[in-house]
C-alpha positions in Angstrom: 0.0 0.0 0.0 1.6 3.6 -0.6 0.1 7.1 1.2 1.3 10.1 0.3 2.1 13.3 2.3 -0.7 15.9 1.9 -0.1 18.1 -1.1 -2.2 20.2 -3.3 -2.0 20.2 -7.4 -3.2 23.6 -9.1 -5.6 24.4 -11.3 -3.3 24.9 -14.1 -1.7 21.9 -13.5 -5.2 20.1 -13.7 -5.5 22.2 -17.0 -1.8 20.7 -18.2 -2.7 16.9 -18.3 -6.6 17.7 -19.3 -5.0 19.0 -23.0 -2.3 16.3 -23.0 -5.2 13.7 -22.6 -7.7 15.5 -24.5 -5.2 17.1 -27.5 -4.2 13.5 -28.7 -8.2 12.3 -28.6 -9.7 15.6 -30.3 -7.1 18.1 -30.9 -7.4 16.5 -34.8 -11.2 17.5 -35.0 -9.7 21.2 -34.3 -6.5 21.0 -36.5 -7.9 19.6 -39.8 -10.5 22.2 -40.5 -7.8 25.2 -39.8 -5.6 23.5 -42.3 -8.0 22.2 -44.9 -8.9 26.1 -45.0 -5.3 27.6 -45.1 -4.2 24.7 -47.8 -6.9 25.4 -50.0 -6.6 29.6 -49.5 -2.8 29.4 -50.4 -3.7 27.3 -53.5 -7.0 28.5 -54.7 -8.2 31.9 -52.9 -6.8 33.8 -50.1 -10.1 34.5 -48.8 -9.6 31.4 -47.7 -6.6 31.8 -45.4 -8.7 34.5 -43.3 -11.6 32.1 -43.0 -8.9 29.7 -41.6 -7.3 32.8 -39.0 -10.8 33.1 -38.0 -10.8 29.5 -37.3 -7.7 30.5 -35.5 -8.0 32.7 -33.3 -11.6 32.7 -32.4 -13.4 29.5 -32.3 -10.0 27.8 -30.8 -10.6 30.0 -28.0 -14.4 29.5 -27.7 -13.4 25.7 -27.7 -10.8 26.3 -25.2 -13.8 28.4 -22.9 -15.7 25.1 -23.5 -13.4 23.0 -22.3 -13.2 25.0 -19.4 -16.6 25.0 -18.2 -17.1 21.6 -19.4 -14.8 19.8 -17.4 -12.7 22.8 -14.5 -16.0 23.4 -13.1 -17.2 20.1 -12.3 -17.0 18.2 -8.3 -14.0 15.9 -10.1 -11.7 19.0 -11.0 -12.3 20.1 -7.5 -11.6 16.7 -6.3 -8.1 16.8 -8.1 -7.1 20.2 -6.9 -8.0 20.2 -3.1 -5.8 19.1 -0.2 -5.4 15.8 0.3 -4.0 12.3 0.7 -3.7 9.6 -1.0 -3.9 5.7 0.1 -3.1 3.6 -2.8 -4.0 0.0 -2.5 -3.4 -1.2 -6.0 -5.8 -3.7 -7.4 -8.3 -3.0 -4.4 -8.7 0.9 -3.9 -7.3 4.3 -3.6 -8.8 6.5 -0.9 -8.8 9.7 -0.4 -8.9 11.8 2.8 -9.2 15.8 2.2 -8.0 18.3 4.6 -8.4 21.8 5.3 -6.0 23.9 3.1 -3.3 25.2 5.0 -3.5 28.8 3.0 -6.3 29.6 4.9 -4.0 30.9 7.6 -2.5 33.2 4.9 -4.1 36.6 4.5 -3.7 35.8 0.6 -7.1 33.6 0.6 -8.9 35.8 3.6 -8.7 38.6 0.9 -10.9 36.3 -1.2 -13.8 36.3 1.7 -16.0 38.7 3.2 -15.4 38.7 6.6 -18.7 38.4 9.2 -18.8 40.1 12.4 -20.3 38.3 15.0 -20.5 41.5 17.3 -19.7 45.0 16.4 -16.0 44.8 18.8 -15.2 41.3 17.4 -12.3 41.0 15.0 -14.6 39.6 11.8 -14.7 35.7 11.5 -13.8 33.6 8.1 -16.8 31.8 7.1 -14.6 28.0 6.6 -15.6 26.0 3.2 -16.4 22.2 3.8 -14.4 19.9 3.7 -15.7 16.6 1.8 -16.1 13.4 3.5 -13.2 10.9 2.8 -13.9 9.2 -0.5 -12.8 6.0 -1.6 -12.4 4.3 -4.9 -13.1 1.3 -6.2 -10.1 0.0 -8.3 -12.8 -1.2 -11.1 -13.0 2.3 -11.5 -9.3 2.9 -12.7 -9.2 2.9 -16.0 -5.3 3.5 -16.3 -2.4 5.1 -15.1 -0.2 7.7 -16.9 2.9 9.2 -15.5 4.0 12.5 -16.6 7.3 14.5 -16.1 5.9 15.6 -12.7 2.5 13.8 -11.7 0.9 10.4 -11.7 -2.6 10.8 -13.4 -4.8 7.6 -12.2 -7.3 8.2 -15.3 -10.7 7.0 -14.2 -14.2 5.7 -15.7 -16.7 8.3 -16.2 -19.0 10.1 -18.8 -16.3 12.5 -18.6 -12.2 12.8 -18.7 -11.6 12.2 -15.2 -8.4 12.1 -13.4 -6.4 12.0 -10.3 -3.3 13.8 -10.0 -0.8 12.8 -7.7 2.6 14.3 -7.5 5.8 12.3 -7.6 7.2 14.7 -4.9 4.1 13.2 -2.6 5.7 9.7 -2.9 9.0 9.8 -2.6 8.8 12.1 0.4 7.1 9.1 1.8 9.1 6.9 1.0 12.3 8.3 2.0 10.5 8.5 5.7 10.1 5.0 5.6 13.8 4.2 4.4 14.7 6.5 7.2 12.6 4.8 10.0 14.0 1.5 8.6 17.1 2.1 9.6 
């Protein structure tokens, strides 16, 4: 069984592996229009070529918005980017256990909140965001595993691309501990 330390994987780093995984599956359904259009403008009419800048640079980044909404806003990209750990039990499992983020502390995210004042001469309290109930996953439900220059992405079944990233810096701190108690 491995566990991991806690750690915490960004939003952009969610954003990273969702294009590696979803470039090779779709990226070609966005590539071949922009250069059937820019082929066929440099041989038969330039018109062509700015139908295929249009293309370009504004209905990539409506697809990229989509992308976006369709799959950063949803309860699994949350999943991936709050504090955690991770208790792999391969063939059986992986659990996760969240935990509150330790940037709360920081005046950084108390910018973010509107502070409530329980009395007039109180300093103003942080209103604290849930923190989900320890999950667990069925190994059935592991569809792969990719490793990346930085992460292990556990890819998992779903209507959508759904992932867990775990850092590699998460398990080897754990495993030097246990080299070190070993000795």
């Amino acid at each position: 069984m491995k566990k991991t330390n806690p750690f915490v994987t960004t939003s952009g780093d969610y954003l990273s592996v969702l294009l590696s995984l979803w470039l090779p599956r779709y990226g070609w359904l966005v590539i071949t229009p922009i250069l059937v259009c820019g082929v066929l403008g440099a041989v038969f009419d330039g018109r062509l070529m700015l139908v295929a800048l249009m293309l370009l640079f504004i209905v990539v980044p409506m697809l990229m918005s989509f992308l976006y909404t369709y799959y950063m806003l949803t309860p699994e990209a949350r999943r991936a980017v709050i504090r955690k750990t991770v208790e792999i039990d391969e063939g059986r499992s992986i659990g996760l256990t969240y935990l509150p983020d330790e940037k709360r502390e920081d005046n950084r995210s108390k910018r973010m909140l509107l502070p409530i004042a329980k009395d007039d001469e109180a300093e103003p309290q942080m209103p604290a965001l849930p923190i989900p109930d320890p999950e667990k996953i069925d190994w059935s439900e592991v569809i792969g595993v990719k490793y990346t220059s930085r992460f292990t992405v556990y890819l998992l079944r779903g209507a959508r691309l759904t992932f867990l990233l775990i850092p590699h810096s998460a398990f080897q701190s754990v495993e030097k501990k246990t080299i070190a108690s070993e000795e």
